[in-house]
N, C-alpha and C positions, 0 to 999 in steps of 0.2 A: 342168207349168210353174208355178211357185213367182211370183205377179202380184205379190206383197208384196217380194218380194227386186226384180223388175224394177222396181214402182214406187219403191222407194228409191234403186236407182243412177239411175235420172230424174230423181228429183230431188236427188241428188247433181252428178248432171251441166250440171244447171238453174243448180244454186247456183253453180257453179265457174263455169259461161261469165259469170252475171251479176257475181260478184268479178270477174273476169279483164277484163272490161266496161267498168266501176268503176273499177277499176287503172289501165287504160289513160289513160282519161281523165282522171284525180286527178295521177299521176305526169308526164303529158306537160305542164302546167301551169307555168308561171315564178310567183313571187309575190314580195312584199316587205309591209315591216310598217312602217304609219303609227299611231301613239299605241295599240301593244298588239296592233292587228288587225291582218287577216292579209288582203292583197288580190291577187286576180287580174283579168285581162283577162277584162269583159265585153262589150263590143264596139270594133269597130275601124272606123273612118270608111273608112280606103283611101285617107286624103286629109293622112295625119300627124298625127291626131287618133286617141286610145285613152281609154277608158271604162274603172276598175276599180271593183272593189266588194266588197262582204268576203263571208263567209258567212250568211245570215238577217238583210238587210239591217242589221245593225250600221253606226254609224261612217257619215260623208258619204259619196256617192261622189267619186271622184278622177276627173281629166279632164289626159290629159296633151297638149298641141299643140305639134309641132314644126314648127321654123323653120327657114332659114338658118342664121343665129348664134345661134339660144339656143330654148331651151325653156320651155315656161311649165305648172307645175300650177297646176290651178284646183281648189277645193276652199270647198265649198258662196257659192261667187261671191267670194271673192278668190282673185287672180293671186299666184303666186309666180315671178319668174323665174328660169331657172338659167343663166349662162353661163361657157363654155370658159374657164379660166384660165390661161397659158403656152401652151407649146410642148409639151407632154405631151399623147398621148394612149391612148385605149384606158382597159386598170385602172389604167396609170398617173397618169391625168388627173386636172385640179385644176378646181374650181368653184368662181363667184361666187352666192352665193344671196340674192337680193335681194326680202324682206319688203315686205309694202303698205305699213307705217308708214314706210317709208326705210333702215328696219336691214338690214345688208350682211354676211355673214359668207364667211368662203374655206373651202372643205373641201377637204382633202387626202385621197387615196387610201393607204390603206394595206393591202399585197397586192391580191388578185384580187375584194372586197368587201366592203371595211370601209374608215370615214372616220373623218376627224379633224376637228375645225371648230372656227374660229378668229373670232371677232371684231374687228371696224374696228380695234383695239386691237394684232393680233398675239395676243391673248392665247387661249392654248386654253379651251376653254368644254365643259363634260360635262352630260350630261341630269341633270337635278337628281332630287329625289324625287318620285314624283306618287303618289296615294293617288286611289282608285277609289269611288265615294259606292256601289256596288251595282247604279246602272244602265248602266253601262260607262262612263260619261264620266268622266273624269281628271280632276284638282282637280292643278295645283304647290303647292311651298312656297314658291319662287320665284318671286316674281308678275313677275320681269325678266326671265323665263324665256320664249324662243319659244313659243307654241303647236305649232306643230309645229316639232321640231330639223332645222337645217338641213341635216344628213348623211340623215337620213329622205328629205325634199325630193328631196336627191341623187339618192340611188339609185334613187327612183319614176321622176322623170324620164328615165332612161335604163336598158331592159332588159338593158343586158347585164350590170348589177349586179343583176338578179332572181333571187332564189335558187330552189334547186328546192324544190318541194311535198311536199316529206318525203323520206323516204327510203323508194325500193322495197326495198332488201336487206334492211330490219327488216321490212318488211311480208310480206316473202316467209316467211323465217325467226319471225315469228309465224303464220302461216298453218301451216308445218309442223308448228310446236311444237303448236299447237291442234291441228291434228288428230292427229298423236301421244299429246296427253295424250288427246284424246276416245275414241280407240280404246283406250288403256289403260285407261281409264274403265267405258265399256261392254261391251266383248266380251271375254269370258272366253279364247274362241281368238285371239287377241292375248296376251292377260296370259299362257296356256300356251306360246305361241311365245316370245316373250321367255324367258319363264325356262330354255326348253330351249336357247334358244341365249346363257346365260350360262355364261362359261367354267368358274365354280365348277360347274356340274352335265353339265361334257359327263365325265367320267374318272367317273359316277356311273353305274352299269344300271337304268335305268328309275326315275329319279328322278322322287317328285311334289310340286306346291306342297301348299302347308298351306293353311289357313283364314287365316293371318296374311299369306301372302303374297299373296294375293287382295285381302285389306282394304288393303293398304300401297299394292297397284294402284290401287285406287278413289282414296284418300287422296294417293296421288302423282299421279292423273291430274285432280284439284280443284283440285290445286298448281300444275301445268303450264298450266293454261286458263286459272289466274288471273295465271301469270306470262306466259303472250302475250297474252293482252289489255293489259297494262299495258305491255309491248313496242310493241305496237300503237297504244296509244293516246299512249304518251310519248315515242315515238322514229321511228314510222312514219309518224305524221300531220302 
């Protein structure tokens, strides 16, 4: 009995339930983005009242409380309230978002969650530029400029505009790609299987790799780990 081959599928098998664990968890997740970050629900009252908060305490926490007729984010002790605008509802729905200083803007929905925000004016209004000093807090150009924009606002206050927590089908398709490049990588019985089952070498009698196609393995399975990682980390997360 070979303890070295069992302890490695153990802890192969260790590692997958704890990914698959992880997964679970990360992808079942709704989030939405306030000044850059990235927040999820950390607790729930039960009483119309949700806690969010970013990852490594970044950024205030948010506090969303629902009403009757309107919603209010709180966010590090000012109220912001958001109320139903028209006769539209659902992704269709339109919002008053009313500012502590008394500034009032309408966001409009456009599609299934994305806004448009408009000022007392009618007039459409776009995030301006913000530039980042290195401790994550945002600096505008525009000093006229909301602190937080009022379509951000929007879509905290109400989940059903939270978007998902990445995407599992990159996360999947990095995991495979990784481990594909890793066995390309490391095990020679791999790198020999592959080549026997390329089509240029099956019409060949007992064809064998070279020295060069062993090394282009290594060198393409560097490539492949490095390209799901970057899968992973820029389109999965």
């Amino acid at each position: 009995m070979n303890w070295k081959r069992i302890g490695g599928l153990l802890a192969l098998t260790a590692t997958l339930v704890l990914i698959t664990v992880w997964a679970q968890d990360y992808y079942s997740k709704k989030v939405f983005h306030m000044e850059g970050l990235k927040y999820a629900k950390y607790a729930d009252s039960g009483s119309g009242s949700s806690e969010y908060r970013t990852s490594f305490g970044r950024g205030e926490p948010i506090y969303v409380h629902t009403y009757a007729e309107n919603k209010r984010v709180e966010i590090a002790g000012e109220v912001y309230e958001i109320r139903k605008y028209g006769k539209e509802s659902g992704h269709s729905a339109s919002y008053e978002v009313s500012y502590p200083d008394g500034k009032t803007y309408l966001v409009k929905s456009v599609g299934d969650r994305s806004f448009l925000a408009y000022n007392e004016k009618g007039e459409m209004v776009m995030p301006g530029i913000r530039i980042s000093d290195g401790s994550g807090q945002l600096h505008r150009l525009n000093p006229e400029e909301p602190h937080y924009f009022p379509t951000e606002l929007a879509k905290a206050a109400d989940e059903q505009f939270h978007d998902p927590n990445g995407s599992v089908g990159f996360f999947i398709l990095a995991l495979v790609m990784l481990i594909y490049a890793w066995c390309g990588f490391r095990y020679e019985a791999f790198q020999r299987f592959m080549f026997h089952m390329s089509p240029s070498n099956l019409m060949i009698d007992h064809p064998e790799p070279s020295d060069f196609y062993f090394f282009m393995c290594k060198a393409g399975g560097i490539f492949g780990m490095g390209f799901a990682l970057w899968i992973f980390f820029a389109q999965a997360l």
